[in-house]
N, C-alpha and C positions, 0 to 999 in steps of 0.2 A: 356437367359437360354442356355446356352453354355455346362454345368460341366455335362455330362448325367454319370450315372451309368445300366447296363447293368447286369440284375441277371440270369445265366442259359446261357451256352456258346454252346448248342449242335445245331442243326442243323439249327433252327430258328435263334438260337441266334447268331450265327455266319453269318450268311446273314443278320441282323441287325446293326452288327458292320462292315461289309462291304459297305452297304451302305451308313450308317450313317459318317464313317471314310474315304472315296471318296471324299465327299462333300468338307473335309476341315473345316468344322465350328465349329466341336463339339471336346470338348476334352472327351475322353472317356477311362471310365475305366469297364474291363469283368469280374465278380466275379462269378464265382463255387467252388463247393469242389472237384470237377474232373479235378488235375493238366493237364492228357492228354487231356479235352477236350478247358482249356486254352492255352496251347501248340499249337492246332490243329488251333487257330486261324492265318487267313493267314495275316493279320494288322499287322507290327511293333511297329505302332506308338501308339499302343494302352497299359494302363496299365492293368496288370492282378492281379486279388487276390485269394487265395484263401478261402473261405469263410463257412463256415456251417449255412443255411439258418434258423435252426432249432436252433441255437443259439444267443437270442436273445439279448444279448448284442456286439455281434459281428458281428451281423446284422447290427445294430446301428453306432457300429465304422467304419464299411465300407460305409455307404451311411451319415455320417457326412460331410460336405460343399461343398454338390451336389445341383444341379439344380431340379435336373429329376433324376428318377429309370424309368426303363423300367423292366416289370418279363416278362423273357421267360419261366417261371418257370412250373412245373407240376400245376397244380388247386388248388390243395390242399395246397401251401405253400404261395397262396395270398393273404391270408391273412393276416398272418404275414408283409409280404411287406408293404400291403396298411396303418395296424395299424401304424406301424415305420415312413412310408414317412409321415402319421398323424402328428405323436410328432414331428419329426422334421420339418416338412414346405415345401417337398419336393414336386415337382406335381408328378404324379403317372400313369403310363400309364400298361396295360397289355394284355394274347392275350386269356383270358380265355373262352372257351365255359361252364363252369361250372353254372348255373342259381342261387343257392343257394350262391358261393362263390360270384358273382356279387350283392346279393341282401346286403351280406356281405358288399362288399364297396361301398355299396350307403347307408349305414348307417354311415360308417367311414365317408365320406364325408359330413355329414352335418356340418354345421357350422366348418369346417375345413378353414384356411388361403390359401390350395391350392389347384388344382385341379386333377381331380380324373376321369381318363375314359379309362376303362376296354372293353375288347373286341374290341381289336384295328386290329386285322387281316381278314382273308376273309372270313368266317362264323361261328360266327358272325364280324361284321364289313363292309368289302365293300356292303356286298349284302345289310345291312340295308340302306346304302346311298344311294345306285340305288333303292330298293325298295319307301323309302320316298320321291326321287326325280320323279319318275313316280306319286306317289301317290299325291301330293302337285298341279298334274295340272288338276286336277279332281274336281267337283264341289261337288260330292258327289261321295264315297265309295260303291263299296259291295265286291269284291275281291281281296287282295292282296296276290299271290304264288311265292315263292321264294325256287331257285331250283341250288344246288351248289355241285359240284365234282372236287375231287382231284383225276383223273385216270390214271391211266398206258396206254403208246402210245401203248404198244406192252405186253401185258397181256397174260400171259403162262402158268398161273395154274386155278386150277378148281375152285376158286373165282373170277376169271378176277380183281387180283387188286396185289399191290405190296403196302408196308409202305413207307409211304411219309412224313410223320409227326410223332407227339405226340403219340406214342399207348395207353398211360394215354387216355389222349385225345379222342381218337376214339374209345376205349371202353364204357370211359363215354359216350359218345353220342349213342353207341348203346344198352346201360341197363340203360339212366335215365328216367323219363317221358319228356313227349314233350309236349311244351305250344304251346295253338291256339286257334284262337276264329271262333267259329260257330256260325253260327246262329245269331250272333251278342255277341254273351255268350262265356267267358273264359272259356276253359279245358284243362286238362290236356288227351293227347292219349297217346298209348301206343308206343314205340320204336319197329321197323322193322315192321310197320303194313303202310296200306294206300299205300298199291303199285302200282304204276301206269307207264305206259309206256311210252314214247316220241321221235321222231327223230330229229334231226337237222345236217346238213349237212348231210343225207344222214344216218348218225347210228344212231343206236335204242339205247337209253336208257333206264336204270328204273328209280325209283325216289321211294324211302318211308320215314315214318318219322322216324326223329332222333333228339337228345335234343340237345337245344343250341345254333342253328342256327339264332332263331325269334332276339335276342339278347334283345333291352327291347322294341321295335316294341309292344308288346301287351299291353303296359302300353303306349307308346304314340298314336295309333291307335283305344286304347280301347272307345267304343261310338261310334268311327264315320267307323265301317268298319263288315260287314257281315258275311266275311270269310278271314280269317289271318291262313297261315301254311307255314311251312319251310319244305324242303322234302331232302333227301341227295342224290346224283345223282352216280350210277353206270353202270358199265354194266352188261347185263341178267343173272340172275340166280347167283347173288350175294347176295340178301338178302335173299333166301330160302337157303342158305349153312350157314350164318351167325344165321339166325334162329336156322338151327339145333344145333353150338355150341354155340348160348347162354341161348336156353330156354331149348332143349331136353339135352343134353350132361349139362346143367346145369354150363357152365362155365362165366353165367354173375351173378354168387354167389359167385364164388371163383377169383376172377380179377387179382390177380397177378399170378395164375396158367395162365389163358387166354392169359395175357400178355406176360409170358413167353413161351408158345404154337407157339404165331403169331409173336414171333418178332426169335424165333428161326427155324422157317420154313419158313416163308414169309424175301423175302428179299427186299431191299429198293431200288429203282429207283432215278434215276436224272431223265430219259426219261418221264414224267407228261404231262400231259395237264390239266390246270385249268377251266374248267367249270362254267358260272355265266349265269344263265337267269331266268330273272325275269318275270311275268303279272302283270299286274294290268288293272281289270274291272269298270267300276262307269260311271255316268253322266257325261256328259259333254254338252252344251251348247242345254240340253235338248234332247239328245241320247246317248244309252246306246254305249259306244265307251271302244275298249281294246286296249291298249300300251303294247310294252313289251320291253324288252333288253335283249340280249344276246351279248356272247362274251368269244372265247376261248382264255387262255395266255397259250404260251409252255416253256419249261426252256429253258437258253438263257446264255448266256457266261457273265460273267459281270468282269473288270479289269482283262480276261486271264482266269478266272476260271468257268467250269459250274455251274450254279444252278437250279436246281428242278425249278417248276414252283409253286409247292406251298412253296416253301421256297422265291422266289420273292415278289409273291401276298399278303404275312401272312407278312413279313419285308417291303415290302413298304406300307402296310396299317398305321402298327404303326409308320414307319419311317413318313411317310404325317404329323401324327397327334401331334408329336414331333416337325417337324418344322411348323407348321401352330399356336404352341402354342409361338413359338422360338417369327416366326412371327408376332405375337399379334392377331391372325385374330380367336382365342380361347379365351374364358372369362378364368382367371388364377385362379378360388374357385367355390367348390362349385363338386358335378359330372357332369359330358359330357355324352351324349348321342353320337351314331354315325351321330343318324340321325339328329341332329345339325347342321351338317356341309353338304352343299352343295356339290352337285355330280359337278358343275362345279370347283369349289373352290377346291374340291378335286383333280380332274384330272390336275387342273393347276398347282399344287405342285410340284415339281422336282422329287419325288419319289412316287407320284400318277400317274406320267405319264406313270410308269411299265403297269399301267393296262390299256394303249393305244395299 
């Protein structure tokens, strides 16, 4: 599995075909409909096309006698991807926090020739690995809390945060509902609720919910686990500013006004710190015992060029899961779970090692 194609060339996606084009193994081809942002890519050796995602026959002729598609794509167009890499046999990797378009291609996926595994970067993604790998040395369940932020080292406005990523992305996660199981019972809670506060190394956090973190954790946890929530990690007095412009100011009604608000006032950062800590509570050898993990990554220079740390942690998650497939060490039909795969297996990966 060599021929990868690469959909969505913007910031993720461009730290993707870095990595993945270092290696040396993959031949790769970056297809958007934004000439500048194929231009902007720093690779040579890589092919560029460009392409309209939204048209479906020319979808088609650009991922004709591929291996692999990877979508770095907005949520909303993964669908299409995962239909296509259907019909044609392709395996299918992507980095969606969307829940709905996820349940989307695990439908695509049945009875498909190849394989299918969505939510390949750091929330959802890594944290379900270290979640399930905490969880799996326990004899019995009652808490599993997973706690993830993508924040500005040096934060100068009255959100304390800078755009790091997706704004699709991050909106959707702060206006959809949020899946979790209480009480041993699925629900669905609300977005920017469940605030709660925390230190580690010395700074205080917050933590509330937000959608699309759990990844599909509630569907393989479900029975055997108490309490299951994903919380998104900031700092203070970030989600009561967030409240006001999506519930009072009403701008998680009108999204692409919002979008266009936060991506033209808020400016974007390299300077990040990637945040991942997890708990997990349950029995063990007949006492109630809690594990946890934590672990900060910062952006880091990689071949001469900075990158972001969530542009790292989100491109080596799906980069891992692209070559561990290369590698056989992935069943090739069928859908992937994250939590599939071993957190050691993971970390021994050439581009799981980022998150060392």
């Amino acid at each position: 599995m060599d021929n990868i194609l690469l959909l969505g060339a913007g910031k993720i996606g461009g730290a993707i075909i870095e990595l993945l084009g270092s290696c040396g193994d993959y031949q790769l081809t970056a297809g958007d409909r934004d000439d500048q942002l194929l231009d902007g890519l720093h690779r040579h050796d890589v092919q560029r096309v460009i392409v309209d995602i939204t048209d479906g026959a020319a979808l088609r002729g650009v991922m004709e006698g591929k291996d692999a598609v990877i979508s770095a794509l907005p949520f909303y167009l993964n669908e299409k991807v995962a239909t296509a890499a259907c019909e044609l046999g392709l395996h299918y990797f992507d980095l969606t926090e969307d829940v709905e378009t996820t349940r989307h291609v695990q439908r695509i996926a049945q009875g498909a020739s190849s394989a299918f595994m969505p939510q390949c970067g750091l929330a959802p993604g890594f944290i379900s690995i270290v979640a399930h790998d905490l969880a799996r040395k326990f004899d019995s369940l009652e808490i599993v809390r997973m706690r993830v932020g993508a924040l500005p080292q040096f934060p100068t406005n009255a959100l304390n945060y800078n755009l790091t990523w997706s704004t699709d992305g991050l909106i959707n996660e702060y206006c959809n509902p949020c899946e979790a199981i209480h009480e041993g019972k699925r629900i669905d809670v609300l977005p920017l609720q469940g605030i709660e506060q925390f230190s580690l190394d010395g700074v205080t956090y917050e933590a509330f919910n937000t959608s699309g973190g759990l990844g599909t954790l509630c569907d393989t946890l479900d029975g055997r686990v108490d309490e299951l929530n994903y919380k998104t990690v900031r700092y203070p007095g970030h989600c009561d500013q967030m409240k006001l412009l999506v519930n009072d100011l009403k701008l998680g009604e009108r999204r692409e006004l919002f979008k266009d608000v936060l991506e033209t006032a808020i400016p974007m950062t390299l300077q990040d710190v990637v945040l991942v800590f997890a708990t997990v509570t349950g029995q063990r050898a007949g006492r109630l015992t809690q594990e946890s993990y934590a672990n900060k990554i910062y952006s880091q220079d990689i071949s001469g060029i900075t990158w972001s740390a969530i542009q790292i942690t989100t491109a080596a998650g799906i980069c891992a899961m692209v070559d561990l497939m290369r590698d056989g060490a992935l069943p090739t039909t069928g859908f992937l779970r994250q939590e599939d795969v071993a957190l050691d297996t993971f970390l021994a990966n050439r581009f799981g090692r980022y998150y060392e």
